[in-house]
N, C-alpha and C positions, 0 to 999 in steps of 0.2 A: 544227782550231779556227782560227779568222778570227782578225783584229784587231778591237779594237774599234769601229771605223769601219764596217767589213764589219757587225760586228754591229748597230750602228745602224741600218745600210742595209736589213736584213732585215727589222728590226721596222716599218720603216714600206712595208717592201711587201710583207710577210704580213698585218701589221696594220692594215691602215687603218684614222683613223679612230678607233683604239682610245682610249680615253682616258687610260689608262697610259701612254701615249707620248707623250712630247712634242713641239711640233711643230718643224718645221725651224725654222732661223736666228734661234734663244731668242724665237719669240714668245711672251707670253704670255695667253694667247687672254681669262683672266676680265679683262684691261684693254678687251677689248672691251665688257665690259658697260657701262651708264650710269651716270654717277657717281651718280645719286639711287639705282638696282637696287645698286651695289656698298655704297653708305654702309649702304644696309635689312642688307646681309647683314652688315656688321661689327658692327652691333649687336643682329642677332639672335645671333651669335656669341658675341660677351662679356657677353650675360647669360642665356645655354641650357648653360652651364655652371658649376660652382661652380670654380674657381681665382681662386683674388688675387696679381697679378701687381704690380709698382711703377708697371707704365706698361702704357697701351694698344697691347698688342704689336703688332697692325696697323702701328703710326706709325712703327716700324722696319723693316720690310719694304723699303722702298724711298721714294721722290720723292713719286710719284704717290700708294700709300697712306697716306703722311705727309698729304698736304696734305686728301686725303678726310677721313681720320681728323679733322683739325682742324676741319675746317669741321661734322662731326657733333655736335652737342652730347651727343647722350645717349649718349656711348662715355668721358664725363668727368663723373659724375654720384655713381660711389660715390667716396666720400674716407675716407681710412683714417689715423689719427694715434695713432702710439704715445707714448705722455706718458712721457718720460725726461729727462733734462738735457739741456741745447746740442742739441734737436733742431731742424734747419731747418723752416722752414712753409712756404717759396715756393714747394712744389708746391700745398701748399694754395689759394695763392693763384691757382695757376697754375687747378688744378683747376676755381674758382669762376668763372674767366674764361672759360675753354674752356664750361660746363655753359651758358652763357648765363641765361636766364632757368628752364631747366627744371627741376622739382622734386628736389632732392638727397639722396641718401641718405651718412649721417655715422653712421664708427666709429671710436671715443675711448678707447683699448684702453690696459691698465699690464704691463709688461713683469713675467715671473712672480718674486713675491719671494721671499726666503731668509729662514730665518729670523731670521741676524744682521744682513737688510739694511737699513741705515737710509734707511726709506721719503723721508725727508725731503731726500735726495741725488739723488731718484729726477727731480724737475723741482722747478726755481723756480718758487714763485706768478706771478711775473712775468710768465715762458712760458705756464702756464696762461689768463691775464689775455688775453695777446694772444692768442693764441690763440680765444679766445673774441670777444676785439674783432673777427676775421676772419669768424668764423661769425654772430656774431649780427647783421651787418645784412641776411642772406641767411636769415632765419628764417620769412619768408612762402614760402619756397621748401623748409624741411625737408619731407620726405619721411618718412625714418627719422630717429630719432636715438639712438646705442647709447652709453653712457658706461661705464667703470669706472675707476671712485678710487682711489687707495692710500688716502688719506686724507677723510674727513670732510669735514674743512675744504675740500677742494676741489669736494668737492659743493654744498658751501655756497654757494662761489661761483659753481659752474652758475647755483643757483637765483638767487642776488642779481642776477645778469646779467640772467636772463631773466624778471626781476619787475620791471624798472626802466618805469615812468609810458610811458614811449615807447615799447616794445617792444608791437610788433602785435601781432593771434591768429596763433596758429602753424595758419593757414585749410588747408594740406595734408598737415600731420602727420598720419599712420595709424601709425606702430609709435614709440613712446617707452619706451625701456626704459632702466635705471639701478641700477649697481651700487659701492655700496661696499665694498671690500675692507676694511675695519678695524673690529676688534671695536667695540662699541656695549656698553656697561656698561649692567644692567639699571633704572639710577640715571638714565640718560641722556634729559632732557627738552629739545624741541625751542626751543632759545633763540629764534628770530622767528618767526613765522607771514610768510608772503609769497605770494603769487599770483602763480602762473607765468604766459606769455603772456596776460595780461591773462584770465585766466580762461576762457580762449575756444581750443578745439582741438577742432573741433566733427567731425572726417573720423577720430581716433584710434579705431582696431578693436582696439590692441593696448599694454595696459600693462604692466610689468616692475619693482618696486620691490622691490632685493633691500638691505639694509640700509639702505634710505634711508628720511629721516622727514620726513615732510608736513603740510601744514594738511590734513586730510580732508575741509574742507565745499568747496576749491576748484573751483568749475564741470567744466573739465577733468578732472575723476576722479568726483564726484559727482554729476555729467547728462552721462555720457559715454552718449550712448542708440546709438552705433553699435558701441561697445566687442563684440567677441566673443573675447577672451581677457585673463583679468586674472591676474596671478601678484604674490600679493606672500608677502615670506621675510623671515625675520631680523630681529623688530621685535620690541624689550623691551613686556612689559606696559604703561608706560608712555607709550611711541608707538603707541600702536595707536589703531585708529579706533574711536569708541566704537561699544556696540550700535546706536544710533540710526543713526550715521554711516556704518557697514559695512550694516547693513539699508539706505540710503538709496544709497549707490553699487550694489547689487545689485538694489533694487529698479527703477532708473532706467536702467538694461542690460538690457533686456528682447531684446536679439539675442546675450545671451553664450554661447557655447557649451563653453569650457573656460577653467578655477578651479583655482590652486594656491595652495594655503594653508601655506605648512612655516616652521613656528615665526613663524606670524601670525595674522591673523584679528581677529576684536572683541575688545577687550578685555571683562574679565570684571571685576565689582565685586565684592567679600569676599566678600558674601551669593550664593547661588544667582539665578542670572541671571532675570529675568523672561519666561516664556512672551507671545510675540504671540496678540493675540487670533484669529487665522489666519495659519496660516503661508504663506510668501513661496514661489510656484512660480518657480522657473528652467526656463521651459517649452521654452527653446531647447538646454539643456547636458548635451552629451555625456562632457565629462571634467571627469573632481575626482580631483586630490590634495590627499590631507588628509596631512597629518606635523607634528602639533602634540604639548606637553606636558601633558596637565591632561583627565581626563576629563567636565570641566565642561564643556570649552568643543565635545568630538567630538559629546560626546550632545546640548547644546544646538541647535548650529548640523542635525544631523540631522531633531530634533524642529520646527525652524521652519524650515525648508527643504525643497520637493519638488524632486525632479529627475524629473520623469517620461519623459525622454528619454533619462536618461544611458545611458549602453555602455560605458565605459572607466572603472573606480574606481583608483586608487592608494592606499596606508595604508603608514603608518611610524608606527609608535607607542613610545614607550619606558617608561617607567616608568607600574606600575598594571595593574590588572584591567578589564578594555572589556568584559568580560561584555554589561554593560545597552549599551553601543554596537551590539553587534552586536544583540541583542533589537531594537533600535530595529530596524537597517536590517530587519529582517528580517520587522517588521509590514506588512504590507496599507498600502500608500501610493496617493494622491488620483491614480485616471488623466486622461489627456489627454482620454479621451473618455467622456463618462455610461452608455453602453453596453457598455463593456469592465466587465468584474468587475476588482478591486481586487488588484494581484498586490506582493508586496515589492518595493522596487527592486532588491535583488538579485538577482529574478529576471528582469531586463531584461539585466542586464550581459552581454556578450558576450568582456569580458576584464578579469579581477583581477589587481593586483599587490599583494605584500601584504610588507612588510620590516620589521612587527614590530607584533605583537598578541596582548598574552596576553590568556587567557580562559580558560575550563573545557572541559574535552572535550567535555561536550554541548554548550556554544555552540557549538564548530567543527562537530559534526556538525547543528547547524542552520544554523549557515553556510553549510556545502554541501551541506544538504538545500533550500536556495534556489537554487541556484547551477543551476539546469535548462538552461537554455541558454548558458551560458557553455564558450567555445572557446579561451579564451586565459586560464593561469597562468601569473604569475610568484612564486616564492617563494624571498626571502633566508635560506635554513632554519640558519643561524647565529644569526638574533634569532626564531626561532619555535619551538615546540615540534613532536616528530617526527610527530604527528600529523597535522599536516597534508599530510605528504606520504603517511605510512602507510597514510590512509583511501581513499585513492586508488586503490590494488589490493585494497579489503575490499570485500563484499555491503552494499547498501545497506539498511538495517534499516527504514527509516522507508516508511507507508504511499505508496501511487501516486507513488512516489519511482524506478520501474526497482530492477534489480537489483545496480547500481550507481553510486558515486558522479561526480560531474559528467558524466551519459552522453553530452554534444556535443562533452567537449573533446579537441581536437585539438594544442594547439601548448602545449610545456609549455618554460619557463624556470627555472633551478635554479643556487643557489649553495650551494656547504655539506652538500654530501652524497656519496656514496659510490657507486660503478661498480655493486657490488652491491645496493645498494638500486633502484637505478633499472634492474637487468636486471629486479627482481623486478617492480618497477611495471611495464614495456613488455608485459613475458610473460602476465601476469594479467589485462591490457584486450585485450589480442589475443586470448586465450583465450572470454572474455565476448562478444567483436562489437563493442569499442569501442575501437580500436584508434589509438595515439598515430602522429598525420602529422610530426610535427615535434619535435624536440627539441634544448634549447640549455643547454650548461653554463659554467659558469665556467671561465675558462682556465687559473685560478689550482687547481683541485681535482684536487688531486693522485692522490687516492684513483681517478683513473676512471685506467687505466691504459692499453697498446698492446691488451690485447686485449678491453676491455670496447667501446673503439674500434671494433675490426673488427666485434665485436659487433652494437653499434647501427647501422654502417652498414647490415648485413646486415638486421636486423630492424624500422628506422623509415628512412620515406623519405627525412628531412633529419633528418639530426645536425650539430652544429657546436659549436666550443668556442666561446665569446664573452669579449673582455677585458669588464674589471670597466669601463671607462669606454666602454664602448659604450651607445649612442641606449637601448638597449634597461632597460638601469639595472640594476646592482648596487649601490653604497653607498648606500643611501639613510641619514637622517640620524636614529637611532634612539640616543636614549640609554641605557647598559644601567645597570644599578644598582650 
């Protein structure tokens, strides 16, 4: 064995050349490249990955990367602000300096609360205030804008900011999204009406309103016609957008393509809501979650709604019988094209998720006597009856239906059930010809134990446990009785 030196020496003359080696007397060869080729590569770099660092790690590096770094505006472009007491801004400030004039993305994040913590210790309005006096003269330049409140009151004052007479259109905002973290009393009616950036956001693809309450005829949401994703949550009957006004933001989205509705939507008047005289095609929308209370308001928004393109459904239901909801999905709906025969939208879907729907056994097996090309289940079978996973390994009774249930699906997701139950399901589709590619269980289900494990790996191509807070979705938001 050499010295290290020795062995240096070897590598570069076995090696030449190689790039694993580095070169004599600490060059380092990428300071060759051109400072405009090196700037491209640092900020393909820090946005081709998902990490959130405090700073643009490049600008430590050395001298030379420092000074590139700085001169790059778009490597200082996302700003990230967690609203707590005594927090400093002057990165913010620094932030807004560096980004020059380029469009910026802002995230406005609350540190996670307890439940004895008194949110009100959590930042001074004051902070807030400034805060806001930093950003909003740089609002022709939002990009993104992500918010979450502890409190109301603090959204309130987002809004008061960004309604003031002088405040421009927010001309390159695409993603506006806003959350309030504090319950909302079902009593809770919207004290001012105000009009955000002057009612003008004309480039927003992407809305997010989760406990927060709006005027609904505002431009910006109500002729958002580039919008292709709208999610609104957590609005009392009372804040909601009326039929007209919810028909009127959907109709004027003619490029939407995914709609989450959970505990929102139109408001509903005492009486049974009024049928349109033709109902509203979302001829671009691929996903909807629906997780609402009140079976007035699933069956309605179905009956005046096509989706003729949808593929991905989600449902959380809680309290009451969806019998006639699922009836509905499951009639012959309006196709894209005059030539196609009229098929349910059920039978379009390519993946269901479903965390809570009661109904009667014959709904479920019309449910998934629709369900012909669908490849993707998910079911929280703690808010569902056993049924639906039971019917799964049974013969399909129903005419030109195959000989059994959902014959394309391939990728099943599962909470709430048992090692043994789902040996039985894997065994009885494999036996048939229809045999499960993929299978994911909750991490939390105890019941699947070390050797249902070896099991499944042995007999489906992909097993996996999954946490309950994964992309994928277990809790969904299902009230029980």
């Amino acid at each position: 064995m050499g010295t290290p030196e020795q062995a240096e020496q070897a590598s570069y003359t076995f090696l030449p050349n190689n790039s694993f080696v580095p070169p004599k007397g600490g060059i380092c060869l990428i300071n060759n490249l051109p400072l405009e080729l090196l700037s491209y590569i640092f900020t393909f770099g820090s946005t081709s990955f998902n990490v959130s660092l405090p700073f643009s790690f490049v600008s430590r590096v050395c001298r030379r990367w420092r000074n590139i770094a700085l001169l790059a505006p778009s490597l200082w472009t996302t700003i990230v602000v967690t609203l707590k007491a005594r927090t400093s801004y002057k990165r913010v400030s620094t932030l807004l300096e560096r980004s020059k004039s380029l469009p910026i993305d802002i995230l406005v994040t609350t540190p996670q609360l307890g439940r004895i913590v008194d949110v009100s210790k959590l930042l001074f309005p004051a902070d807030f205030e400034f805060l806001l006096g930093m950003l909003i003269p740089h609002i022709h330049r939002w990009r993104t804008m992500k918010v979450t409140t502890p409190t109301d009151d603090l959204m309130q004052e987002l809004f008061s900011a960004v309604s003031d007479p002088s405040i421009p259109a927010a001309s390159q905002l695409t993603t506006f999204e806003l959350y309030n973290q504090q319950y909302i009393p079902p009593s809770f009616r919207v004290s001012k009406h105000l009009t955000l950036f002057g009612g003008s956001a004309p480039l927003l693809t992407r809305i997010v309103l989760w406990g927060v309450h709006i005027d609904w005829d505002q431009p910006w949401i109500a002729s958002a016609s580039n919008l292709t994703d709208l999610v609104l949550a957590y609005h009392p009957e009372a804040t909601r957008p009326s039929l007209a006004q919810f028909s009127a933001i959907l109709r004027n989205a003619p490029a939407l393509e995914k709609l989450c509705l959970r505990q929102s939507g139109p408001a509903m008047e005492p009486s049974s809501p009024v049928d349109f005289d033709a109902p509203i095609q979302l001829a671009r929308l691929t996903d909807f979650h629906l997780a609402l209370d009140g079976r007035a308001h699933t069956t309605w928004l179905m009956r005046n709604f096509t989706f003729p393109a949808l593929k991905n459904l989600s449902l959380g239901f809680g309290r009451g019988d969806y019998t006639e909801f699922v009836e509905e999905l499951a009639r012959p709906a309006p196709s894209l094209s005059a030539s196609r025969a009229s098929c349910s939208l059920l039978n379009g879907l390519e993946s269901l998720k479903i965390a809570g729907l009661r109904c009667s056994d014959e709904c479920i097996r019309t449910l998934y006597g629709e369900l012909q090309n669908l490849r993707s289940l998910n079911l929280s079978l703690s808010y569902l009856d056993p049924l639906f996973l039971d019917i799964l390994s049974t013969p399909c009774m129903l005419p030109e239906r195959g000989n059994i249930w959902l014959p394309r699906l391939a990728t099943l997701y599962l909470s709430g059930t048992s090692g043994r139950a789902l040996r039985e399901l894997v065994s009885k589709r494999r036996e048939v010809g229809v045999p499960l590619n993929s299978l994911f269980v909750e991490e939390a289900c105890t019941t699947v134990d070390d050797g249902d494990l070896e099991w499944f790996k042995e007999n489906v191509k992909k097993f996996e446990f999954r946490d309950a807070g994964d992309d994928s979705g277990w809790n969904e938001d299902v009230n029980e009785d």
